[in-house]
C-alpha positions in Angstrom: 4.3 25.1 26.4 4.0 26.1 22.8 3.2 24.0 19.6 5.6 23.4 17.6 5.6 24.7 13.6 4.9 21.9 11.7 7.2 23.2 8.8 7.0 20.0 5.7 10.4 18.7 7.6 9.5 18.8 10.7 5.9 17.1 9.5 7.6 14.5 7.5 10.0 13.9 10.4 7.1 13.2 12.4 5.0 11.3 10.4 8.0 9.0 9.3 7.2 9.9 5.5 10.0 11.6 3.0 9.4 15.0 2.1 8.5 14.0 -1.8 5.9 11.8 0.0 4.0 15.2 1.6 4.9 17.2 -2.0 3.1 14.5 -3.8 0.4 14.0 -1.7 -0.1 17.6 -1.9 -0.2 17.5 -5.8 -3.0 15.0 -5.9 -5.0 16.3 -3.4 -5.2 14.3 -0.6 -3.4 16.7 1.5 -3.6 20.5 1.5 -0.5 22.9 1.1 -0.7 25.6 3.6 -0.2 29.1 2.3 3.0 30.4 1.5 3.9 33.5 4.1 5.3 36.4 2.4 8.5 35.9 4.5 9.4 32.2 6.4 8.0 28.4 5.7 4.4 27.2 5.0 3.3 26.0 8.6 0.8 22.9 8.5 -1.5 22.5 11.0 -1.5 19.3 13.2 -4.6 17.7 10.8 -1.9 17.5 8.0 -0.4 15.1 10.6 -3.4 13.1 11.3 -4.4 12.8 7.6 -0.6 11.7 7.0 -1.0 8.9 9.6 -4.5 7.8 8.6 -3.0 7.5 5.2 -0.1 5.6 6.1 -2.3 3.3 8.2 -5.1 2.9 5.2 -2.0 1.8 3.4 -1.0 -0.9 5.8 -4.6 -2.1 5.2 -4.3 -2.5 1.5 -5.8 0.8 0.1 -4.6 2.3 -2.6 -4.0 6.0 -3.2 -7.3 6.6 -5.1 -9.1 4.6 -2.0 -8.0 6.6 0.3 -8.7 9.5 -1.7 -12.3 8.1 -1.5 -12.4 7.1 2.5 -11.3 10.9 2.7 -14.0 11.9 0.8 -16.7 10.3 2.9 -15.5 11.5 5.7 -16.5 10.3 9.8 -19.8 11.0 9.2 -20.5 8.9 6.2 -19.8 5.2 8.8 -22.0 2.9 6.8 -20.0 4.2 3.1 -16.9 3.8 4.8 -18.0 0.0 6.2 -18.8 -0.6 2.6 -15.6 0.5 1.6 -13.5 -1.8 3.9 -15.8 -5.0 3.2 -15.1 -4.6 -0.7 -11.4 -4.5 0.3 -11.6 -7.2 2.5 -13.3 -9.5 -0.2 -10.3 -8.3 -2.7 -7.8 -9.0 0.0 -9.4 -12.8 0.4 -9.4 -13.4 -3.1 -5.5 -12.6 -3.5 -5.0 -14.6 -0.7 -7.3 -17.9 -2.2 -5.1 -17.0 -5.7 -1.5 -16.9 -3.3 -2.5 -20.1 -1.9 -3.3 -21.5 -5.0 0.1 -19.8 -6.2 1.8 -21.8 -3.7 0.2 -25.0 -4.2 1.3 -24.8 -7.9 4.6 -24.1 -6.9 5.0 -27.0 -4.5 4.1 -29.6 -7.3 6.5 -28.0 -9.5 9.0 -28.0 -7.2 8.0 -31.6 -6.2 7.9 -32.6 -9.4 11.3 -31.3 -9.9 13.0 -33.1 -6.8 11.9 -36.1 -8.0 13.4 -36.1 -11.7 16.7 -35.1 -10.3 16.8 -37.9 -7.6 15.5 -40.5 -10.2 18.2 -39.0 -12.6 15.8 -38.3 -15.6 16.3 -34.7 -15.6 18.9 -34.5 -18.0 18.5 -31.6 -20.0 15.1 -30.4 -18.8 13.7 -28.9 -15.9 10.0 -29.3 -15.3 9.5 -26.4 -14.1 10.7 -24.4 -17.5 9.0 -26.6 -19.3 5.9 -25.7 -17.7 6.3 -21.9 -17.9 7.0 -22.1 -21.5 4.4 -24.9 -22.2 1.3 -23.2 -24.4 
């Protein structure tokens, strides 16, 4: 049974990615655009799909565009660059999660705080939690 042309639809399509997505890509390099046929549609071989998907998955992971760019750079054979790679974003994925948490705690006292004006009736006409956004 024959292949099927990956035309850019038909890629995107498969891939689950819009066609602006692959066009944009394609402008910054991190996919090649197949050469134009004198008469028909640019036919991408099946590597544009399994770049797309490795991209899409890098993504899910927390790499940026430039990152990638970088992973795609070093290539398979580069294992120990790449294990770098993914241990520096894994230390900058823990520290957004330690500065979350630490979002969330701050939130919880506000909030806290808050409940406990409004049930003792001393809010009036201030909120603690303005206050404390617009405090210096």
């Amino acid at each position: 049974m024959a292949e099927k042309k990956l035309t850019i639809g038909l890629l995107a399509k498969t891939a689950g990615v819009n066609l602006e997505t692959i066009r944009y890509y394609q402008r910054i390099g991190l996919i090649t655009e197949p050469e134009k046929p004198e008469q028909g549609y640019r036919v991408y071989p099946s590597d544009s799909l399994s770049q797309l998907k490795f991209i899409k998955r890098a993504q899910q992971l927390g790499f940026s565009l430039a990152e990638i760019a970088e992973l795609l750079e070093l290539g398979e054979g580069s294992c120990a660059d790449v294990r770098e790679k993914a241990e520096q974003k894994r230390e900058q994925i823990d520290k957004q999660i330690k500065d979350l948490k630490n979002l969330s705690a701050t939130l919880t006292q506000l909030i806290k705080t808050c409940q406990s004006d409004v049930e003792a009736g001393t809010s009036g006409n201030h909120c603690a939690i303005v206050e404390t956004l617009t405090a210096d």
